[in-house]
ZANU-737740 format. One line per 2 residues: number of its first residue (from 1); their letters; for each residue y, x, z of N, C-alpha, C. Coordinates in steps of 0.001 Angstrom, whole numbers, always signed. Atoms other than C-alpha are relative to their C-alpha. Example, Ala and Ser with C-alpha at 12.3 -4.5 7.8 and 13.67 -1.06 7.14 Angstrom:
1	AS	-1190,+890,+0,-4500,+12300,+7800,+1200,+900,+0  -1190,-820,-60,-1060,+13670,+7140,+1090,-770,+730
END
This chain:
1	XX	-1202,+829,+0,+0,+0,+0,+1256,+866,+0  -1664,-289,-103,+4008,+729,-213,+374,-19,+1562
3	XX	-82,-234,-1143,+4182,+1812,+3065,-204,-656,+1646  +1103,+393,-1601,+1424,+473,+5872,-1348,-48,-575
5	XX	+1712,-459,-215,-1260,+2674,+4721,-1299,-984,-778  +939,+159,+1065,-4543,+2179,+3637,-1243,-1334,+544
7	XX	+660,+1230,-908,-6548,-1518,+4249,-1620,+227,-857  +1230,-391,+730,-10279,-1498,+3498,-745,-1808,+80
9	XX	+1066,+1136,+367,-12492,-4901,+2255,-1325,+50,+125  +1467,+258,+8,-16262,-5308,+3042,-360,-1494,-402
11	XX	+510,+1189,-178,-16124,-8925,+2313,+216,-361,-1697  -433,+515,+1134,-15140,-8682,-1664,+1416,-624,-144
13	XX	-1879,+534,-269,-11334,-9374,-616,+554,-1285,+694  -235,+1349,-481,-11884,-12277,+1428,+579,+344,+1102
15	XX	-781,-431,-1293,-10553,-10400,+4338,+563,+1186,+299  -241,-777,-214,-8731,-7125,+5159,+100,+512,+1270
17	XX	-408,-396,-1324,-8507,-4429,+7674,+522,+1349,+179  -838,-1444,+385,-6253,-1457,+8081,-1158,+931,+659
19	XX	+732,-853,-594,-8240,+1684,+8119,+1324,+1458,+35  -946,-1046,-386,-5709,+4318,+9218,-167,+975,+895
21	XX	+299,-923,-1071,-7148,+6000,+11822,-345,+1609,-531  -178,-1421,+693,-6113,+10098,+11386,+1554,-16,-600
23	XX	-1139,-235,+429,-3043,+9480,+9523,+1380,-342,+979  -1007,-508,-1480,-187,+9998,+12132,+1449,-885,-434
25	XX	-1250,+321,+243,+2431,+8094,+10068,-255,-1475,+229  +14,+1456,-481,+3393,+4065,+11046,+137,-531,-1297
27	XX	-446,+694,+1495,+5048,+3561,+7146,-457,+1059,-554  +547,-809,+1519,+2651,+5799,+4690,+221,-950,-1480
29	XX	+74,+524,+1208,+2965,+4769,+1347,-1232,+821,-842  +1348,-567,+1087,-308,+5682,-799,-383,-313,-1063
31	XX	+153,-92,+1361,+26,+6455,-3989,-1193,-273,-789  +997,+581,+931,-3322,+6382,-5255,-1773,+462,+735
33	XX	+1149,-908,-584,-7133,+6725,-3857,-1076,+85,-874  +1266,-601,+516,-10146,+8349,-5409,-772,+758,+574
35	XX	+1007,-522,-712,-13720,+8555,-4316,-757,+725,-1417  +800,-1340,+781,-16037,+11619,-5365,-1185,+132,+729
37	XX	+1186,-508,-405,-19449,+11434,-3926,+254,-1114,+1584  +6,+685,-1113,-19270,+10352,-368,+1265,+621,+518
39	XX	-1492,-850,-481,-15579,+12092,-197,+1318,-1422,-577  -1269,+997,+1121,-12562,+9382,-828,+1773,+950,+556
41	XX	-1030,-674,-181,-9280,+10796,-1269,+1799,-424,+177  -1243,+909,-284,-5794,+9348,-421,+1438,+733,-301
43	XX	-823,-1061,+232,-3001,+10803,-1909,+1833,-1005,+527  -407,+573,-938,-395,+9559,+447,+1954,+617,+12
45	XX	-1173,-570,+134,+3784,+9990,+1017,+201,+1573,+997  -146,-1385,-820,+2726,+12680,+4070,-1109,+728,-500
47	XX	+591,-935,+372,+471,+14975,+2057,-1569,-539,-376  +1092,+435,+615,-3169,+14546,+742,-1141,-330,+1246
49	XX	+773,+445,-790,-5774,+12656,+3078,-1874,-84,-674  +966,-65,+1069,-9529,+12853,+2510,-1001,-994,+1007
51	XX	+1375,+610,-1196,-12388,+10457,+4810,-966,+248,-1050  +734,+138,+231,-15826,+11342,+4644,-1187,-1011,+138
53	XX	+1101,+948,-491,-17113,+8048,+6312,+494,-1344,-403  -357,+2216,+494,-15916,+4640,+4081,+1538,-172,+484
55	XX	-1422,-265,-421,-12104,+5632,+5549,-247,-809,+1529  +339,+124,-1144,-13526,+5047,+9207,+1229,+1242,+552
57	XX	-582,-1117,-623,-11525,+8383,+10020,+700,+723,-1453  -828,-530,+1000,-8764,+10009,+7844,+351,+2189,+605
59	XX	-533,-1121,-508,-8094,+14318,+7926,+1004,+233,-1145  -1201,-526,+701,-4901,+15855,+6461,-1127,+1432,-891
61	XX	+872,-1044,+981,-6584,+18268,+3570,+1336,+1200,+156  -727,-1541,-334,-5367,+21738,+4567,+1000,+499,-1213
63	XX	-814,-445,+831,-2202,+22942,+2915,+603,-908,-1087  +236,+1129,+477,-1686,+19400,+1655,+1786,-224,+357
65	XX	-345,+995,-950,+943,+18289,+4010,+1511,-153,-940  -1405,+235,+1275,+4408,+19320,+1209,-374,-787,-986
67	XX	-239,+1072,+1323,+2934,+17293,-1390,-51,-1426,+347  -358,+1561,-752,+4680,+14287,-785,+1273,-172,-652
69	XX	-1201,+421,+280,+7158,+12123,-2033,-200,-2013,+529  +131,+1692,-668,+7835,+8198,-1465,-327,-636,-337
71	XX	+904,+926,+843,+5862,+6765,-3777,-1316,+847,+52  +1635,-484,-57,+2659,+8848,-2687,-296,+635,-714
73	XX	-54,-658,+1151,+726,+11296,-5078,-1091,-618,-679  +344,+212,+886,-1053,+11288,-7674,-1559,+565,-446
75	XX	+934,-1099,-315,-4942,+12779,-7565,-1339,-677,-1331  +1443,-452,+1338,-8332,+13652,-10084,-812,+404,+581
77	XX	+542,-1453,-310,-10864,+15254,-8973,-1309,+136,-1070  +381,-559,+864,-13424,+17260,-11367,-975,+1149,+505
79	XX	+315,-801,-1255,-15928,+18594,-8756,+137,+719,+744  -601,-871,-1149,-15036,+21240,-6706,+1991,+58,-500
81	XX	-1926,-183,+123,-11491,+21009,-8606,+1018,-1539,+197  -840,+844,-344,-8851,+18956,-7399,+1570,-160,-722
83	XX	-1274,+53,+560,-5142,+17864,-9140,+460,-987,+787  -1051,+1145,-429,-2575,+16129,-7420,+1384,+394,-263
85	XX	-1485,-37,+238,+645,+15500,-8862,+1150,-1083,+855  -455,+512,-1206,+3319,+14659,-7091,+1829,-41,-808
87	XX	-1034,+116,+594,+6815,+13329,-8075,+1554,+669,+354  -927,-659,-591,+9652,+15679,-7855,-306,+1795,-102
89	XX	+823,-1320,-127,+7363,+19147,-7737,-885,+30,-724  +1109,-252,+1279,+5014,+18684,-10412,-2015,-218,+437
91	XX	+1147,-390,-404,+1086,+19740,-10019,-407,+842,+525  +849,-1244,-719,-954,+21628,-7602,-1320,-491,-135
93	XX	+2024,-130,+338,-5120,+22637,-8250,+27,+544,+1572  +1161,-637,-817,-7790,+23438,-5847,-1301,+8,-530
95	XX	+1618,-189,+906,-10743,+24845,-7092,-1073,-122,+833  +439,-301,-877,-11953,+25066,-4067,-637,-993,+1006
97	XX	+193,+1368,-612,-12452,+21434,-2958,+1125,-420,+1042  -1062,+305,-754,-9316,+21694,-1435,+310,+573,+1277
99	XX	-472,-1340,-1077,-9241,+24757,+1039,+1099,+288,-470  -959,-453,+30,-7001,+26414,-601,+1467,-802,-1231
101	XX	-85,+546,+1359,-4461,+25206,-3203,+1270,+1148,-957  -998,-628,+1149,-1753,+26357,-6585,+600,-432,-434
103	XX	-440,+256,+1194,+976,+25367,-8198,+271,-304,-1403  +433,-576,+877,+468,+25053,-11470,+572,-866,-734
105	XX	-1138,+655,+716,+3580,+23834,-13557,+607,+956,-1143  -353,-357,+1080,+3792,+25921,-16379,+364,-97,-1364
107	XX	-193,+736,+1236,+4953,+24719,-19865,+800,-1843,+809  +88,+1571,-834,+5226,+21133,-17229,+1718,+288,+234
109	XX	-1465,-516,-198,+9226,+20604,-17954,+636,-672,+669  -695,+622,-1045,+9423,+17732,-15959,-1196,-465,+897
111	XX	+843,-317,-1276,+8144,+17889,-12669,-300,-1157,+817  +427,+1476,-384,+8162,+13836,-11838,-999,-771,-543
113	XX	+1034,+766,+890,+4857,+12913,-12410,-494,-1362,+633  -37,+1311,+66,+4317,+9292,-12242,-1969,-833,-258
115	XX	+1099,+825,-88,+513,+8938,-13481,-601,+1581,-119  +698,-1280,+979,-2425,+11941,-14290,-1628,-692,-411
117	XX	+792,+702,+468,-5302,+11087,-16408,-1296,+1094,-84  +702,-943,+36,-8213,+13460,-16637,-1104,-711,-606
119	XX	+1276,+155,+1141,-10811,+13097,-19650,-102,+832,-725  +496,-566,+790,-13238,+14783,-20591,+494,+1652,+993
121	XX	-88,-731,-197,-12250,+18584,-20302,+1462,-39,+127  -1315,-151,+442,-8450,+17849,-20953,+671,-821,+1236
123	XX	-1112,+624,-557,-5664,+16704,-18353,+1571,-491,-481  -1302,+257,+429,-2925,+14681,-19126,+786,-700,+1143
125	XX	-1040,+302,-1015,+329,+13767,-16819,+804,-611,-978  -1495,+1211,+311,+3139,+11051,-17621,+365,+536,+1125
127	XX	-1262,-430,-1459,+6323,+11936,-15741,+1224,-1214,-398  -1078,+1017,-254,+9729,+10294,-15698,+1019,+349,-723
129	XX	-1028,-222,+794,+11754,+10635,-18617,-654,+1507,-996  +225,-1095,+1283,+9656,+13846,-20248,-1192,-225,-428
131	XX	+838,-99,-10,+6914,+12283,-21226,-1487,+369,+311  +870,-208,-460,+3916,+13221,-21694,-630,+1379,-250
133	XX	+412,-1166,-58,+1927,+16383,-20960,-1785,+388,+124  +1560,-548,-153,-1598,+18126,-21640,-218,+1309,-96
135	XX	+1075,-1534,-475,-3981,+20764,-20167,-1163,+139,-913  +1258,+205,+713,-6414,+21631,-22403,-965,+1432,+816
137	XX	+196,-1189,-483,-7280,+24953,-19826,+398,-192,+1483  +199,+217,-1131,-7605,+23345,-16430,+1505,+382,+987
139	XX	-989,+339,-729,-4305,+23071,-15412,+972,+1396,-65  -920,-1133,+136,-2891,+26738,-16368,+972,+294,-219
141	XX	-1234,+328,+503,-156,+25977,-18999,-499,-1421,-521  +120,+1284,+399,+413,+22211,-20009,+835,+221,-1145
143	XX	-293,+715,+1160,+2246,+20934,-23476,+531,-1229,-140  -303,+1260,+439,+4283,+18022,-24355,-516,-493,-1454
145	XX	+525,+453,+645,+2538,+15766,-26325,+708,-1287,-529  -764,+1193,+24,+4695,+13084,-27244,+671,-173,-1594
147	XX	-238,+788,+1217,+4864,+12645,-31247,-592,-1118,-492  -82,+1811,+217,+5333,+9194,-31736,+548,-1148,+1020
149	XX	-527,+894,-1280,+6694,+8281,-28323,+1131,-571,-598  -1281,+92,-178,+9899,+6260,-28367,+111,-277,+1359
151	XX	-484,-213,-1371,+10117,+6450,-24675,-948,+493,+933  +925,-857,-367,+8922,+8619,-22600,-258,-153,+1525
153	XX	+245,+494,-982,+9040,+6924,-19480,-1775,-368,+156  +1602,-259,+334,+5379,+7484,-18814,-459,-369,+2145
155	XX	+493,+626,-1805,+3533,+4870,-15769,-1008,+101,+238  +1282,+233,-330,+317,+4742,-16614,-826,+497,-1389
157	XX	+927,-742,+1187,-2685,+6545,-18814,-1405,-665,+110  +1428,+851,-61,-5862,+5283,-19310,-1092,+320,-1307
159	XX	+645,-713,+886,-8606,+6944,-21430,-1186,-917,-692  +1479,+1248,+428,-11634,+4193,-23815,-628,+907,-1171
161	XX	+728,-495,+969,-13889,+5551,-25647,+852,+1788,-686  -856,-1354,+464,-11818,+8405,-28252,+1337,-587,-177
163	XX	-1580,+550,-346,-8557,+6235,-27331,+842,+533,+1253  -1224,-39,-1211,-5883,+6945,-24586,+1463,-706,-463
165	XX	-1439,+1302,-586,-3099,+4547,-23480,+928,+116,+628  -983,-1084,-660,-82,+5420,-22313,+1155,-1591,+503
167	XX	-43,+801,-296,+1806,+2514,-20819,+1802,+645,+617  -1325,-366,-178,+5842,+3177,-20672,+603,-1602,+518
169	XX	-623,+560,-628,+8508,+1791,-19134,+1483,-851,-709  -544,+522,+840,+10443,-396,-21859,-536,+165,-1227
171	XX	+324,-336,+1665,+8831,+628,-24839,-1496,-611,-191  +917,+640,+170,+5479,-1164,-24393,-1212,+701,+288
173	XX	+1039,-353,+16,+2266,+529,-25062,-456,+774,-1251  +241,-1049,+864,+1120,+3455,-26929,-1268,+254,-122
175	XX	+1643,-526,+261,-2503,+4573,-28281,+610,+1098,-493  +335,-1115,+769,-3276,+7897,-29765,-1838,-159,-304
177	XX	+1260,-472,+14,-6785,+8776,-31175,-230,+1223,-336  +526,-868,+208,-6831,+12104,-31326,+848,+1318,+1002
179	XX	-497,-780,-1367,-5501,+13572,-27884,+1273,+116,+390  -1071,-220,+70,-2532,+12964,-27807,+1023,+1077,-1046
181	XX	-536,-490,+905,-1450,+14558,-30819,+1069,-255,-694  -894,+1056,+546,+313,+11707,-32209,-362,-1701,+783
183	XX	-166,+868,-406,+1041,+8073,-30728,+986,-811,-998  -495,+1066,+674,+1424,+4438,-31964,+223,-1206,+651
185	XX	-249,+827,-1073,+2945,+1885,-30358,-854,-1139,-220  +1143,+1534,+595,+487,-1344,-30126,+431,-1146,+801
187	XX	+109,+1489,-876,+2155,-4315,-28742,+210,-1108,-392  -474,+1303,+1179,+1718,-6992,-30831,-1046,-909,+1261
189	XX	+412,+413,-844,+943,-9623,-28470,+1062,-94,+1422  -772,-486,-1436,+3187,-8063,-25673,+1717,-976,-88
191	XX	-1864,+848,-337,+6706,-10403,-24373,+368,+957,+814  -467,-1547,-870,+6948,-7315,-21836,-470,+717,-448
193	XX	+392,-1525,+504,+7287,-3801,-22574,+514,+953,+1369  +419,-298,-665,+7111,-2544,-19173,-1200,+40,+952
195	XX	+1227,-419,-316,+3945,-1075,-17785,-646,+676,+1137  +168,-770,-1151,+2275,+235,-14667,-1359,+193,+451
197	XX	+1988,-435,-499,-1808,+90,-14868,-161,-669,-745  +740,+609,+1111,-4456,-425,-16760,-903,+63,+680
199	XX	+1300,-436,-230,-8117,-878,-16399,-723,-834,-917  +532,+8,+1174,-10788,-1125,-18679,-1423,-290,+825
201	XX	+1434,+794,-94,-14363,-3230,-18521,-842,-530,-1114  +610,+202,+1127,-16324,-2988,-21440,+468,+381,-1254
203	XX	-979,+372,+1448,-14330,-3755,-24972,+1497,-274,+1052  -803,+693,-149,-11936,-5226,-22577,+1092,+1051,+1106
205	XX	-921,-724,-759,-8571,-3522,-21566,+645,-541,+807  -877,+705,-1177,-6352,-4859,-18698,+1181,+828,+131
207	XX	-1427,-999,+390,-2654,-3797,-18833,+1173,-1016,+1279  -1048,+297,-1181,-185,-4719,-15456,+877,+389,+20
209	XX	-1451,-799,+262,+3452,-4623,-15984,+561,-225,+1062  -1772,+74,-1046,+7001,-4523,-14001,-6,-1495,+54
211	XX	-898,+1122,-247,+7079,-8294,-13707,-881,-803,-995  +246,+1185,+947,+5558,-9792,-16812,-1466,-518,+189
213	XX	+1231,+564,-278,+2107,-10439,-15654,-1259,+1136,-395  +1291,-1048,+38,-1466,-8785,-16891,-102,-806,-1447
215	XX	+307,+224,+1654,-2076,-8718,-20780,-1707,+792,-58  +1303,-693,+759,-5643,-8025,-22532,-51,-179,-1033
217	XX	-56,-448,+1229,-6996,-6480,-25264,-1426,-15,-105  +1303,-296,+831,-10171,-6776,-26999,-510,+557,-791
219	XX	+290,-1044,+1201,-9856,-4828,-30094,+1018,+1274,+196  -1157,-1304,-210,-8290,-1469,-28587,+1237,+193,-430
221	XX	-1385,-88,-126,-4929,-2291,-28167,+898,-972,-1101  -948,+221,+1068,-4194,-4045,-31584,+613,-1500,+428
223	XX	-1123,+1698,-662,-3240,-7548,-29828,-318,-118,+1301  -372,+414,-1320,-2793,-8287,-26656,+253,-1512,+476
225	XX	-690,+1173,-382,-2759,-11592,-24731,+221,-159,+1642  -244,-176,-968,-1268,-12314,-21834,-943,-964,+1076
227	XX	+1229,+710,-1046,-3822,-13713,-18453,+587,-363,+1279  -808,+261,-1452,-1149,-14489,-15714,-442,-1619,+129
229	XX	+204,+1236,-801,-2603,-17978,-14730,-210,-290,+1244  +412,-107,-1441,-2595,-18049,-10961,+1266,+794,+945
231	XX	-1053,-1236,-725,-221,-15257,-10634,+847,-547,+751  -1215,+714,-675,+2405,-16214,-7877,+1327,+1061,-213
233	XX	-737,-1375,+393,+3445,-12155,-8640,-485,+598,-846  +736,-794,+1451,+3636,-10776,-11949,+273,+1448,+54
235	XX	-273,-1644,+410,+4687,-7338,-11030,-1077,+1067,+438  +1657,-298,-354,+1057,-5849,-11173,+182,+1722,+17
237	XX	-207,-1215,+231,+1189,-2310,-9976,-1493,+838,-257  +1461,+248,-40,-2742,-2117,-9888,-1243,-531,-758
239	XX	+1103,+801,+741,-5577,-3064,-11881,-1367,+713,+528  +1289,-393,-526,-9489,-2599,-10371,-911,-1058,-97
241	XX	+1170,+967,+434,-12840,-4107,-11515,-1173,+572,+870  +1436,-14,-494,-15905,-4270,-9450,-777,-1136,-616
243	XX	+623,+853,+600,-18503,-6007,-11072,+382,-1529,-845  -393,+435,+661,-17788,-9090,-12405,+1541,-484,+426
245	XX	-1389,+223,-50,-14309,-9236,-10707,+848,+638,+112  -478,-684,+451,-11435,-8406,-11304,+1523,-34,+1459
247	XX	-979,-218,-901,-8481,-7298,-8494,+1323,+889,-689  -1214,-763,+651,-4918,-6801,-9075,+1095,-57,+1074
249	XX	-837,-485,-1180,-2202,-5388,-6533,+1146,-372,-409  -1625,+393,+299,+1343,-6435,-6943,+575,+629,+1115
251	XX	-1205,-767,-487,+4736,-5182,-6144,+695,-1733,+1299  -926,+610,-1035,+5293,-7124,-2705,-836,-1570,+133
253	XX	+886,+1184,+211,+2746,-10095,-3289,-1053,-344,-162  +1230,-196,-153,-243,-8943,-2266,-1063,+294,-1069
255	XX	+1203,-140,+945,-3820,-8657,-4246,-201,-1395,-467  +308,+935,+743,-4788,-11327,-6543,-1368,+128,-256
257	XX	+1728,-496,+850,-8774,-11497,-7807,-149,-1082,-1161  +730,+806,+994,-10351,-13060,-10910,-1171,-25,-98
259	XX	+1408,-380,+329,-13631,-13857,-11194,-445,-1120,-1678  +463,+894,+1409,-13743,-15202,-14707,+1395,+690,-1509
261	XX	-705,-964,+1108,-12153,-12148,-16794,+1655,+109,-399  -1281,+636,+140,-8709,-13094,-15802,+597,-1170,-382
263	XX	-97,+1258,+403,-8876,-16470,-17008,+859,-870,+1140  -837,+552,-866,-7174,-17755,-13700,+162,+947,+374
265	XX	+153,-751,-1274,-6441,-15503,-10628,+294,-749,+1274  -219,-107,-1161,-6640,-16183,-7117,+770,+871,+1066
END
């Protein structure tokens, strides 16, 4: 959440319960979490958090505690290697599982990164006004990748098959197929062209903007329709599928679920 930490569901979202215990702050904001094995990771406004028991117990990941900003960070992980970007300071690795960590903002010209996407062997970062950026060499020197952007306001990435999605902040929605080499905008379908998550279930893409609701796509990106029936809040910062349902987080208006492919929400 936007600052009161991290709530955990056993019931399929019928009930919540803050699991916070370890993290020392009253208003965290947590940017984004990702589990790796029996490791989940919390990339948080006071530095990177990791529980090894279902987030029963939270530890501060050593040398963690500067990457922080107020919208939380930004994290990958890639087995023993770790990325968390962080808005304001760019990216730091750990190869190490997160003993030690690095800097690693080279070619990276703007240092507000906003989403990071990691497929395949290649890393890519959206930032805030410089687009977008790729690692093709584990995070050493990065590259702007951004022919075909018209805006480079960069919220959200999202990798299908040999597609990636790039999800800006007035300008709609972008594909590339061939690594970001070149980008095409695809929003035919789209009444909003602000963007902030995606998630993907099958053929089927899921796209959560600033306000305008949750659009899908069936044929990779080329139309879009919009699935806000239920919504009370369309500003979807979130998109997450467990089995056949579908959960979506909003800006200030809680979680929503679908269990019928977005066709309503609850």
């Amino acid at each position: 959440t936007l600052g009161a930490g991290l709530f955990l569901s056993t019931n399929n979202g019928s009930s919540w319960t803050a699991v916070n215990n370890g993290i020392p702050y009253p208003y965290i904001t947590v940017g984004s979490i990702v589990s790796d094995g029996t490791n989940i990771f919390a990339g948080t406004s006071y530095g990177l958090y990791k529980s090894i028991n279902n987030g029963t117990n939270w530890s501060l990941v050593p040398g963690t505690i500067n990457m922080h900003s107020s919208n939380g960070s930004h994290v990958v992980v890639n087995g023993s290697t770790i990325f968390v970007g962080v808005w304001g300071s760019g990216m730091y690795r750990s190869t190490n599982n997160g003993n030690s960590w690095t800097t690693v903002n080279s070619g990276l010209t703007d240092l507000h990164v906003n989403t990071v996407l990691l497929n395949g062997s290649d890393i890519y970062v959206g930032t805030e006004g410089g687009g977008i950026f790729r690692s093709t060499n584990n995070g050493n020197n990065w590259t702007a990748v951004n022919n075909g952007l018209s805006n480079y306001y960069i919220y959200a990435l999202i990798a299908s098959g040999s597609n990636i999605f790039a999800g800006t902040f007035g300008g709609g929605v972008f594909r590339s197929s061939n690594g970001g080499g070149n980008w095409t905008a695809v929003n035919n379908g789209l009444t909003y062209l602000a963007f902030a998550s995606f998630s993907i279930d099958g053929s089927n893409i899921f796209a959560g903007s600033f306000g305008g609701g949750i659009y899908v796509s069936t044929n990779n990106g080329d139309i879009w329709t919009e699935i806000s029936n239920g919504l009370t809040n369309e500003d979807i910062r979130a998109i997450s599928i467990t089995g056949s349902d579908i959960f979506a987080g909003s800006e200030g208006g809680g979680v929503f679920k679908s269990e019928n492919q977005g066709t309503s929400w609850i």
